[in-house]
C-alpha positions as CSV (number, residue, x, y, z in Angstrom):
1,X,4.8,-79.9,197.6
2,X,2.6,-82.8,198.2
3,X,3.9,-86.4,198.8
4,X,1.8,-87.7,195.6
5,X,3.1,-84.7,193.1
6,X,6.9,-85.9,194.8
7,X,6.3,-89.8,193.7
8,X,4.8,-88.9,190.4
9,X,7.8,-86.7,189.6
10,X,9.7,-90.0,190.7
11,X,8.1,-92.2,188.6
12,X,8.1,-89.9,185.7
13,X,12.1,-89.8,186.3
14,X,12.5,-93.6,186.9
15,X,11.2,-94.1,183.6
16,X,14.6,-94.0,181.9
17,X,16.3,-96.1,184.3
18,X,13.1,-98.8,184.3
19,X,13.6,-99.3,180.2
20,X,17.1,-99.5,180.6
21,X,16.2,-102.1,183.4
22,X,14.5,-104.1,181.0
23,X,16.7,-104.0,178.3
24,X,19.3,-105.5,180.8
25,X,17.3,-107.9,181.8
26,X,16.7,-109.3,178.2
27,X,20.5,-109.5,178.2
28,X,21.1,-111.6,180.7
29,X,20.8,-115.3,180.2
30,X,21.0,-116.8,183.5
31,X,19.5,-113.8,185.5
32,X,20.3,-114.3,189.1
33,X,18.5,-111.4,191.7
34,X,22.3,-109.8,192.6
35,X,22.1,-108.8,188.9
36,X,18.5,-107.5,189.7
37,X,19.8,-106.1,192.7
38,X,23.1,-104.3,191.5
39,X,21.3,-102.3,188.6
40,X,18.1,-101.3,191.2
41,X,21.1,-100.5,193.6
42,X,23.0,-98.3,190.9
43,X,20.4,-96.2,189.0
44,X,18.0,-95.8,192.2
45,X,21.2,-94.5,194.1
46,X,22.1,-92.2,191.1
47,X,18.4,-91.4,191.3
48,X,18.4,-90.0,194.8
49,X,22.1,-88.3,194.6
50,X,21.2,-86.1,191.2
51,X,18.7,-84.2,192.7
52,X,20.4,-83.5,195.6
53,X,23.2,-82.0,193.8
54,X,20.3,-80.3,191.1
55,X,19.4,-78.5,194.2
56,X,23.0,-77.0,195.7
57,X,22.7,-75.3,192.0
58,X,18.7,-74.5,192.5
59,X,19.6,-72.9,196.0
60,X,22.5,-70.2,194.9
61,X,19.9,-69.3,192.5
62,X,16.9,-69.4,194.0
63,X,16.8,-65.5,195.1
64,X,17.8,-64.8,191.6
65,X,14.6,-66.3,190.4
66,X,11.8,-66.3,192.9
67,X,9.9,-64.1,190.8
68,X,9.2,-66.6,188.0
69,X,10.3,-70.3,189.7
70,X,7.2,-71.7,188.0
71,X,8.9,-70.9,184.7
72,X,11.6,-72.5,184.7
73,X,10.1,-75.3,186.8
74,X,8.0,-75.7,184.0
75,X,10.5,-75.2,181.2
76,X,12.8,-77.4,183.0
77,X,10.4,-80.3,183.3
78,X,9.1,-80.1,179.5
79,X,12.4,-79.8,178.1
80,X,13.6,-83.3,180.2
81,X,9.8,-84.6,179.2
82,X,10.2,-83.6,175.7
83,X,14.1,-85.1,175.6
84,X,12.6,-88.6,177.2
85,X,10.0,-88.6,174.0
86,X,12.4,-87.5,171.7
87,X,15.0,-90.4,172.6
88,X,12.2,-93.0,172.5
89,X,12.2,-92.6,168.5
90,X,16.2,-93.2,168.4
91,X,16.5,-96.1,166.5
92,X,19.4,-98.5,168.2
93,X,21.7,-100.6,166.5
94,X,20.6,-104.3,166.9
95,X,23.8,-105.8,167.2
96,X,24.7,-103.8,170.0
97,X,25.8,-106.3,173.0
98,X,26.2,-105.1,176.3
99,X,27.0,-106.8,180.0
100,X,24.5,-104.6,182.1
101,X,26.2,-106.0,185.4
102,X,29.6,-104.9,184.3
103,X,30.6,-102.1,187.0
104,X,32.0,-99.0,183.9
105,X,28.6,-100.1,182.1
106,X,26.7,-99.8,185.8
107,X,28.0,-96.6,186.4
108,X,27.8,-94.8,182.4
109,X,23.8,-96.2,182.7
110,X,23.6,-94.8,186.2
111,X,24.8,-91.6,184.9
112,X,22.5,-91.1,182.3
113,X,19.7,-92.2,183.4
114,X,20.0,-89.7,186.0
115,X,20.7,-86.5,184.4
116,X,17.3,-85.9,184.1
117,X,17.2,-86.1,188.2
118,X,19.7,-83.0,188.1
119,X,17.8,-81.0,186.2
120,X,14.8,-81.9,188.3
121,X,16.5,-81.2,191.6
122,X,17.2,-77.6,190.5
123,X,13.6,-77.6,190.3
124,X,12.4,-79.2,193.5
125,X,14.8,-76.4,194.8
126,X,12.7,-73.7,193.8
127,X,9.4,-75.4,195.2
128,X,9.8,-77.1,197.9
129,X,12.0,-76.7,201.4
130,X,11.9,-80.7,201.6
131,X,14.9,-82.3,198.8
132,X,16.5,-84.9,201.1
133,X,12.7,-86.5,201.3
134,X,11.9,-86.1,198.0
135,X,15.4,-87.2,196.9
136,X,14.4,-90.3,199.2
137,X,11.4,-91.0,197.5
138,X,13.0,-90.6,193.5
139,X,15.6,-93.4,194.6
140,X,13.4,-95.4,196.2
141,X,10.4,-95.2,193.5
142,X,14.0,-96.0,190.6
143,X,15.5,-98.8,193.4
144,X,11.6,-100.8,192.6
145,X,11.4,-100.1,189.1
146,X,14.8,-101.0,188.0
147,X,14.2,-104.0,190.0
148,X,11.3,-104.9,188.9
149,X,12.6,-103.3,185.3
150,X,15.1,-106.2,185.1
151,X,12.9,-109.0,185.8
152,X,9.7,-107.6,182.9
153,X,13.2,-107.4,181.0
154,X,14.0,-111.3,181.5
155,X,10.4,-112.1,180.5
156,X,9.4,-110.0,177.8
157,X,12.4,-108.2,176.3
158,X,12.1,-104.8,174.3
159,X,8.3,-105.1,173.9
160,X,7.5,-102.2,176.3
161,X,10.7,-100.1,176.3
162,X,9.3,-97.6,174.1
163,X,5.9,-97.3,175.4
164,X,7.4,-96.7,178.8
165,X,10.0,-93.8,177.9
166,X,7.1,-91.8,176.0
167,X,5.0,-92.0,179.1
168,X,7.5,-91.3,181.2
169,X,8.5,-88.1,179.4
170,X,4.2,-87.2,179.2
171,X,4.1,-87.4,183.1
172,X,7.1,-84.8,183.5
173,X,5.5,-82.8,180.5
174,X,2.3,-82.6,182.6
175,X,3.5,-82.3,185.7
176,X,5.2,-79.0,184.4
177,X,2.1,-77.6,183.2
178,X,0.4,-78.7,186.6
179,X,2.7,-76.2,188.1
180,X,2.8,-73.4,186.1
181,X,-1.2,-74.0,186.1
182,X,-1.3,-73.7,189.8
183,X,1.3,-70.2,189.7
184,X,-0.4,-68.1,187.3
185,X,-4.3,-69.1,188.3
186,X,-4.0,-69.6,191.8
């Protein structure tokens, strides 16, 4: 798999963690850069370590489903796409106040904002021989947006949080239909 398809899969996944970034940021009132730091730290650990597990459980059944990977590759990546749109239109409650930096909070975000990084690991199993470097790259690609997350967060609060899930959720969509694209024609 190339190295481009590998960072647009991680930016697609980062999404999550990147508008949860910036909702944390808007929470914080004196924002120092270990907050910045811890939450980049968290979810782009979380990031790299999901896949890596996705994959175990893409390996035992990789012989199982050789025959029609692209499938499920593609199903897989539409149905986390599709969930990332879907969860874009929940409405919050308002009143809802959380500490971001809080270590339970750290890991419950971490968490979810990864589950999509499982699911996407089973994939990566089924296409590609290289999961430590792409798991590398996911965490890495999270690690810069949460940071960078936190500090759009501080500046401009819940203007782009939407925007960003939605597109987010698009790129996975896409890069599902890339693949199945390049299985059946090519």
């Amino acid at each position: 798999m190339p190295v481009i398809t590998i960072i647009v899969i991680a930016v697609g996944l980062a999404m999550d963690a990147f508008a949860v970034s910036i909702v944390s940021g808007a929470t914080f009132r004196e924002l120092k850069i270990r907050h910045a730091l811890r939450i980049a730290l968290f979810f782009g650990g979380f990031q790299a370590l999901m896949p890596l597990v996705g994959s175990l459980a893409g390996l035992t059944l990789k012989q199982y489903v050789a025959s029609y990977d692209h499938w499920v590759a593609f199903i897989l990546l539409a149905a986390v796409g599709a969930k990332m749109i879907y969860e874009s239109f929940k409405i919050e409650p308002a009143d809802r106040v959380h500490d971001p930096s809080n270590l339970l909070t750290l890991l419950v975000l971490s968490v979810a904002t990864s589950i999509d990084a499982l699911a996407i690991g089973v994939t990566l199993s089924l296409i590609t021989s290289s999961i430590a470097a792409a798991a590398g790259i996911i965490g890495l690609v999270t690690f810069v947006l949460s940071y960078l997350g936190v500090a759009v967060g501080k500046k401009f609060g819940h203007f782009f949080e939407k925007k960003i899930e939605i597109a987010g959720g698009l790129v996975l969509i896409a890069i599902g239909v890339k693949i199945l694209v390049e299985h059946l024609l090519f």
